[in-house]
BAKOL-685166 format. One record per residue (C-alpha): residue in three letters; x, y, z. Coordinates in steps of 0.05 Angstrom, whole numbers, plus 5000, padded with zeros to 4 digits. Each point is the difference from the previous one (the first is absolute). Layout:
REM BAKOL-685166
alaXYZ/...
//
This chain:
REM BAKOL-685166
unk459656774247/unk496149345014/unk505649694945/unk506250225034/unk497149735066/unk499849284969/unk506150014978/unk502850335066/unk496149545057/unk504349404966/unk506750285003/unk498650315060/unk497249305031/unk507249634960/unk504550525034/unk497149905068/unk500549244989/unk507050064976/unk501450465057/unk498449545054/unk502749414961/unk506750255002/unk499750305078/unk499949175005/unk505749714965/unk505349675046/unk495249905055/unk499649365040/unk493049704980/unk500349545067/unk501050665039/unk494650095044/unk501750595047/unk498349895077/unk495850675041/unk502549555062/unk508250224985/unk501850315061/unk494149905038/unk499449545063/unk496749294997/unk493249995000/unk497949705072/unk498149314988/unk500349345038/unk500349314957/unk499349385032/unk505549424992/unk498549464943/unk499549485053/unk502949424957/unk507850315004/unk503450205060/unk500150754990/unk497050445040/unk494250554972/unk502750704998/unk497050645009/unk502650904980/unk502249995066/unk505949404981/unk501450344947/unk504950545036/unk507249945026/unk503649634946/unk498850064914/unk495149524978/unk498749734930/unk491949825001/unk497949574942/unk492849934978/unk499949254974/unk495849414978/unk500849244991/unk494750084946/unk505150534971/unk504949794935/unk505450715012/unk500049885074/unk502849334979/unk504950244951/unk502250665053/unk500649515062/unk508049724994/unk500650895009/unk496349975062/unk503749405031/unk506350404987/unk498450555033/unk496949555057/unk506649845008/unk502450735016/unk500050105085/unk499550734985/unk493149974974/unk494449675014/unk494849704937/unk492049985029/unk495049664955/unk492650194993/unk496349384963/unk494750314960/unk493949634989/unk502749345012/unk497849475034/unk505349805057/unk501749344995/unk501250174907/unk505150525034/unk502249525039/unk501449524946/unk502250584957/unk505550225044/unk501849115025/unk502249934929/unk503750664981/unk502350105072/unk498050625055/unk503950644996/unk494250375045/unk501850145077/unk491550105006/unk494449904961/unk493150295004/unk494549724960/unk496150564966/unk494349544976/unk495250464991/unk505550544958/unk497950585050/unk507450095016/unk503050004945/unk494350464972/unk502650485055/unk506949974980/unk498150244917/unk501849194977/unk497549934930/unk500649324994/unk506349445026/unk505350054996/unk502550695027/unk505050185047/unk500750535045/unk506250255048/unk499350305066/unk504450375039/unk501649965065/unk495550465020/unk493749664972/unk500450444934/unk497949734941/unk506550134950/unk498849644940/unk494549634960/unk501849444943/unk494149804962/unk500449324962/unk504749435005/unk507050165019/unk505549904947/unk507849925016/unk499650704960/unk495850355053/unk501649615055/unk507450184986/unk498750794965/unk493550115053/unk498349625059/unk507649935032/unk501450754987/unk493350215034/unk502249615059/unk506850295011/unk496250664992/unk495049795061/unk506349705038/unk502250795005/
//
């Protein structure tokens, strides 16, 4: 009895492993999914950077047209390498593209967005990450959309690719345009 267990615990313990091993194949690793989906904003108020001309923002400016938010930092490599993205779409009069600088001091984001140019309509400084805490943000860069309705639609974590940016982020924003 005590034999057959020691050989059974291990195949038992393999086959569980294997089990859950294969449940994960052809996942996304840089999938990280969002409780906020479908939920309103979380009420918040950022002030603006001070050192660029945008205004703050607040939940409450986040209604009446779709908005692409973006979590960013100067300090950031992948918000460098996803920003020529967000100046397209800044470009876009259907949409608008909010920044929230996260842990940043204002005149870096300043500098930051002088040399690679300013695709944000407003920009609140979250220096202290509460925020962005509130809106699930793992670390910069993400990118959320919201609808018109202040309805948080869709969540990118990480830097955005021409991939995603093409497969992800301008099909979730036709889908909040509806």
């Amino acid at each position: 009895m005590i034999r057959s267990a020691f050989v059974a615990v291990p195949l038992l313990v393999v086959a569980a492993l294997f089990a859950l091993f294969a449940t994960q194949i052809g996942r996304d690793p840089n999938y990280v999914p969002s409780a906020l989906i479908g939920s309103t904003v979380p009420e918040f108020s950022l002030p603006a950077l001070g050192t660029v001309p945008q205004p703050g923002f607040s939940s409450a400016d986040l209604t009446g047209q779709v908005t692409v938010v973006n979590v960013f930092a100067s300090w950031c490599v992948p918000c460098r390498a996803e920003h020529p993205m967000l100046m397209a779409l800044a470009g876009r009069p259907d949409i608008r593209v909010f920044g929230i600088n996260y842990d940043d001091p204002p005149d870096n984001a300043a500098a930051f967005l002088a040399e690679l140019g300013n695709p944000y309509a407003a920009i609140g400084g979250d220096r202290n990450r509460r925020v962005s805490l509130d809106w699930g943000v793992y670390g910069v860069p993400e990118t959320f959309v919201v609808d018109a309705d202040g309805v948080i639609a869709f969540k990118h974590t990480g830097p955005l690719s021409p991939e995603s940016f093409e497969a992800d982020l301008l099909p979730a924003i036709e889908a909040a345009r509806r």
